[in-house]
C-alpha positions in Angstrom: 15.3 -27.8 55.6 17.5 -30.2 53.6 16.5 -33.8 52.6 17.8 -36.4 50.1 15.4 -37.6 47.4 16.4 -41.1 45.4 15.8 -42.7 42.1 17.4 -44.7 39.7 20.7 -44.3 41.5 20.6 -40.7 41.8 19.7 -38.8 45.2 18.3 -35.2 44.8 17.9 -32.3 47.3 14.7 -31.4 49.0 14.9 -27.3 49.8 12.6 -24.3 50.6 12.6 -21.2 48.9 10.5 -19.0 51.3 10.7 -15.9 48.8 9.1 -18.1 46.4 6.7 -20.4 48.4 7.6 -23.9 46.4 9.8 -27.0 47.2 13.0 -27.2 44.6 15.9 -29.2 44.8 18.6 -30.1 42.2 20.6 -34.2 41.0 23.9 -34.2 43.1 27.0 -35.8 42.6 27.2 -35.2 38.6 28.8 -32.5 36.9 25.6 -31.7 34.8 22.7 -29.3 36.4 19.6 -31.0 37.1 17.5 -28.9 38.9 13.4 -29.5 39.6 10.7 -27.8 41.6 6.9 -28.3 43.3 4.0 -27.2 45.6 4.5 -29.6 47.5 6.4 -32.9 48.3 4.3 -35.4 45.5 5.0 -32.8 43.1 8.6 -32.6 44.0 9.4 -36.1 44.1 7.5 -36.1 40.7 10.1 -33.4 39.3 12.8 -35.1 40.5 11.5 -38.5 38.7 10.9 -36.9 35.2 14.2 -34.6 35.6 16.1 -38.2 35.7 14.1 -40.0 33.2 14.4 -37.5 30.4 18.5 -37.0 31.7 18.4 -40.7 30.5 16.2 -40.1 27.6 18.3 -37.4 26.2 22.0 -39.2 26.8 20.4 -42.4 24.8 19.5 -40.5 21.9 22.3 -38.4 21.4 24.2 -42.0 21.9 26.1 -40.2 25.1 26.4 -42.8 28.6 25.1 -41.2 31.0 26.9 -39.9 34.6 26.5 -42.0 36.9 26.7 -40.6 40.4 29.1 -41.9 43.3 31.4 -44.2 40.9 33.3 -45.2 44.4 36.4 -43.2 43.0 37.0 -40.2 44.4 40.4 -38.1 46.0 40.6 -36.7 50.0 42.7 -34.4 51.7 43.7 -35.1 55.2 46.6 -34.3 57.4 49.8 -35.9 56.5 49.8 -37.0 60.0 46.3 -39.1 59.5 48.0 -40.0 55.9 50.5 -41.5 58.2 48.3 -43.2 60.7 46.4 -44.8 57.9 49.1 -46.3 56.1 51.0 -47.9 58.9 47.5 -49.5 59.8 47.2 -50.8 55.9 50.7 -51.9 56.1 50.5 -54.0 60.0 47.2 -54.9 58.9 48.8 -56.3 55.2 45.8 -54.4 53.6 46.3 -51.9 50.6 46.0 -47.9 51.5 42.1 -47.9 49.5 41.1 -51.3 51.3 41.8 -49.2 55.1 40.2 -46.2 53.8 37.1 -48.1 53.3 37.0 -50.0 55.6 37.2 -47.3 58.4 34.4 -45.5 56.1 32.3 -48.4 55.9 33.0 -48.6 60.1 31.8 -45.0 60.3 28.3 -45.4 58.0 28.4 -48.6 56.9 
């Protein structure tokens, strides 16, 4: 069972652990490990919640900004025969390499 919680900008796991009957989960897309458990799903969510807001609570007083998830920066591999594809369409379409990227992701899940 996998599941995406979300708060303040930053999406969380929802995962079983039969071997230990409880809910747990952990933040994604930052490098630091923020991980939170529960009974059930209230409890989860409310794991999740105080996971982030004492992440925030600790960068602030030790004066440190805190990672921010999902920046919109981020490198892909693909086949240098896509790389090809994609460029030639930037270029007839007189849009940068980034702008066609995104705007064939935003087509796929926008």
């Amino acid at each position: 069972m996998s599941d995406l919680l979300s708060y303040k900008n930053y999406n969380g796991t929802v995962e079983y652990s039969k071997e230990d009957s409880c809910l747990f989960g952990k933040v994604m897309g930052i490098k630091s490990l923020l991980s939170y458990e529960g009974n059930s799903v209230q409890e989860l969510e409310r794991g999740f919640q105080n996971v982030i807001d004492e992440y925030l609570t600790d960068c602030k007083e030790r004066n440190v900004e805190p990672e921010q998830p999902y920046k919109g920066s981020f490198n892909v591999r693909i086949s240098p025969e896509l790389h090809r594809n994609i460029a030639v369409y930037a270029m007839e379409h007189g849009k940068s390499l980034n702008a066609a990227v995104e705007e064939a992701i935003g087509n796929m899940v926008g």
